[in-house]
C-alpha positions in Angstrom: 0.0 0.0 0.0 0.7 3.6 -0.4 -0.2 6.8 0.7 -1.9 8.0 -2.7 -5.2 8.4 -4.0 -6.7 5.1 -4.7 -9.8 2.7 -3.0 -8.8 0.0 -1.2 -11.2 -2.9 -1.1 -10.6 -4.9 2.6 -13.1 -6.2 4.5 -10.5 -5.1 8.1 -10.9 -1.5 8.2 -9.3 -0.5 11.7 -6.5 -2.9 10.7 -6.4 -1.4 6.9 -6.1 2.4 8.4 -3.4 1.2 10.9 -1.0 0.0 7.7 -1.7 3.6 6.2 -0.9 5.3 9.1 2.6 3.1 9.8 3.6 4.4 6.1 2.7 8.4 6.9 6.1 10.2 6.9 5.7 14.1 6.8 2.0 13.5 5.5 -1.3 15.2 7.7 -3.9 12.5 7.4 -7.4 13.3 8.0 -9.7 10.3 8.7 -13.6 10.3 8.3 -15.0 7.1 9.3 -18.6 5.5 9.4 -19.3 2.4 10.5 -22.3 2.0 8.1 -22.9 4.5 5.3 -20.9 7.5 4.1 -23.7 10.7 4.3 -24.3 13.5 2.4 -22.3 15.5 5.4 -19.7 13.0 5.6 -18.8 14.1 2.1 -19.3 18.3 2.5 -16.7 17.7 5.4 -14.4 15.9 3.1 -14.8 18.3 0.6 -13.9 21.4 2.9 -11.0 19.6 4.5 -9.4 19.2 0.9 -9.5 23.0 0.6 -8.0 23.8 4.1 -4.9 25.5 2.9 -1.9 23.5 4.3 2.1 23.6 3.6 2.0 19.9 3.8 0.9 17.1 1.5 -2.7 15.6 3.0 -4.1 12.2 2.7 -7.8 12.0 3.5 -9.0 8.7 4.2 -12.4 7.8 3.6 -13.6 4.7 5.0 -17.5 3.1 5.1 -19.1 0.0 4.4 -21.1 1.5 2.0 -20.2 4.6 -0.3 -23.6 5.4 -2.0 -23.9 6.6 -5.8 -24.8 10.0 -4.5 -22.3 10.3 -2.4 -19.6 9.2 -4.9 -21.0 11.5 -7.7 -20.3 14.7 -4.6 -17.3 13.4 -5.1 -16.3 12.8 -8.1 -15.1 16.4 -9.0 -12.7 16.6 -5.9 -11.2 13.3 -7.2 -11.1 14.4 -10.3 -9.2 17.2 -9.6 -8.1 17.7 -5.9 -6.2 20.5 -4.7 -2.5 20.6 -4.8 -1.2 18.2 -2.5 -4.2 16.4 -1.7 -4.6 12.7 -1.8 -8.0 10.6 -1.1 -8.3 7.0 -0.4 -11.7 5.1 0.1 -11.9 1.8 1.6 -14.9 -0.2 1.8 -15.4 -3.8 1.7 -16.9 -4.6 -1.6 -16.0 -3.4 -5.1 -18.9 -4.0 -6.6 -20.5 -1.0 -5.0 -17.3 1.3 -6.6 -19.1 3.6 -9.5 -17.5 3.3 -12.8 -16.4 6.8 -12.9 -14.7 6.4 -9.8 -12.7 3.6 -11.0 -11.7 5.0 -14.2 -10.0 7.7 -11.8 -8.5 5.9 -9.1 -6.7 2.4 -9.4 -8.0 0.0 -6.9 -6.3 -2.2 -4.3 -7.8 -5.1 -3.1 -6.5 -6.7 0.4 -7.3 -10.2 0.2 -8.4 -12.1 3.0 -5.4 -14.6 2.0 -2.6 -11.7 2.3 -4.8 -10.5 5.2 -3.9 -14.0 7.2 -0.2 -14.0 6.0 2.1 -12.8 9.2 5.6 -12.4 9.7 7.6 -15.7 10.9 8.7 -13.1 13.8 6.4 -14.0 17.2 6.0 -10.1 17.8 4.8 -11.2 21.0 7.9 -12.7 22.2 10.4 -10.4 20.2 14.0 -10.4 21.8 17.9 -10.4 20.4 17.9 -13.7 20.4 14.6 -13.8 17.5 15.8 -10.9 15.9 19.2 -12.4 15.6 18.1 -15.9 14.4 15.4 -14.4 11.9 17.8 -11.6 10.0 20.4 -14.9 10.0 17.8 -16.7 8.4 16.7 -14.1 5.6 20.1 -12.4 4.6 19.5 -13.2 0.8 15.7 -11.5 1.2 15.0 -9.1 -2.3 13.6 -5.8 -2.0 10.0 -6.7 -2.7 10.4 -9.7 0.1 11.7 -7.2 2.6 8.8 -4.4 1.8 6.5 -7.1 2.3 7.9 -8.0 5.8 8.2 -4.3 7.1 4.4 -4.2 6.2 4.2 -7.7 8.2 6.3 -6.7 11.4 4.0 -3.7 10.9 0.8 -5.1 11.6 1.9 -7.4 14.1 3.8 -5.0 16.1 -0.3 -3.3 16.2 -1.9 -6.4 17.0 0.2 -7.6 19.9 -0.1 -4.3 22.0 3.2 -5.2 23.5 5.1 -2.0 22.0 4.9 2.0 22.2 3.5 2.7 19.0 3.4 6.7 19.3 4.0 8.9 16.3 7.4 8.4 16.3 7.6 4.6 16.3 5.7 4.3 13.4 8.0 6.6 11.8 10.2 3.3 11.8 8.1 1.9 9.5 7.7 4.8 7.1 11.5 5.1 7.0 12.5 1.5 6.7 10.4 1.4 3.6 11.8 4.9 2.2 15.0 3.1 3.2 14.5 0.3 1.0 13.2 2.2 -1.9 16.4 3.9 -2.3 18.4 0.8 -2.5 19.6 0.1 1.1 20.6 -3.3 2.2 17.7 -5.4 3.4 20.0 -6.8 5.8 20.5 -3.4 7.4 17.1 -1.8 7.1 15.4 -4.4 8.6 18.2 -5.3 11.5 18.0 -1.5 12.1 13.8 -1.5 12.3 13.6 -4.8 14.7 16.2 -3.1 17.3 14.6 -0.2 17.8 11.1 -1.5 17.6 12.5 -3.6 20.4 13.8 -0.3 22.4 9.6 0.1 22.3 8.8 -2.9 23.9 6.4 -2.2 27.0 8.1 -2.7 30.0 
């Protein structure tokens, strides 16, 4: 996943928004979340966040379990053509409800519930040297795309364990291992240098 306009079709919202907000670097995310449908003031308050002026590139995530035609036609314009620096992401569970129009303007991402169930051969849970050692041993030869995947792995599990201090600044560590990898560092490194100090996190 990335932080750029797109919908995302997953069926694990809180989890999905999590992953997003692991890969925020200098970004201001703005969230608007319904638990059923997205409503006709849902999308005015979307619309008037996009054109708060703001020095910094903002992602405005969208999320519902239903996006209705009118709602998407409100806003289709601002997708269309969003103001500089503005990025929108939708996630719902199904894309079958996804207008064509909205499609034809944003690619679509769909979390599978098989990639959803894949985790990381790391226990987060019971993360020490000794694991972190043993597992970066074990994975020396991992590729770029391998490694990317894992980061996005440790990730998510580091969130579902609860065991580590996942303020802003931790999940900077994410953001940066992936920037890290993007621009050719050695997945050896990057990922040694992530699991130590997500370990420096762990809750006492």
């Amino acid at each position: 996943m990335r932080l750029y306009s797109q919908v995302i079709i997953s069926s694990q919202m809180d989890k999905t928004i999590a992953q997003l907000e692991a890969l925020r670097t200098n970004e201001r995310i703005i969230k608007i979340i319904k638990e059923e449908r997205f409503l006709v003031e849902d999308t005015k308050l979307a619309i008037e966040k996009a054109y708060m002026a703001s020095k910094v590139r903002t992602v405005i995530i969208l999320g519902a379990q239903e996006f209705p035609p009118i709602i998407q036609n409100r806003l289709l314009k601002v997708i269309e053509e969003p103001p500089t620096g503005v990025e929108f992401i939708l996630i719902t569970p199904s894309k079958a409800t996804i207008l064509p129009t909205i499609r034809s303007r944003m690619p679509i991402t769909i979390l599978k519930e098989s990639k959803e169930k894949e985790e990381c051969e790391l226990d987060m849970r019971q993360l020490d040297l000794a694991s972190v050692y043993d597992f970066i041993q074990k994975n020396k030869r991992m590729d770029i795309t391998q490694a990317k995947t894992v980061v996005e792995q440790i990730s998510l599990g580091a969130i579902n364990s609860d065991c580590f201090k996942l303020d802003e600044k931790t999940l900077q560590l994410f953001a940066n291992a992936y920037k890290a990898l993007d621009v050719g560092s050695s997945t050896q490194f990057v990922l040694t240098a992530l699991l130590l100090k997500l370990l420096a996190k762990r809750k006492v």
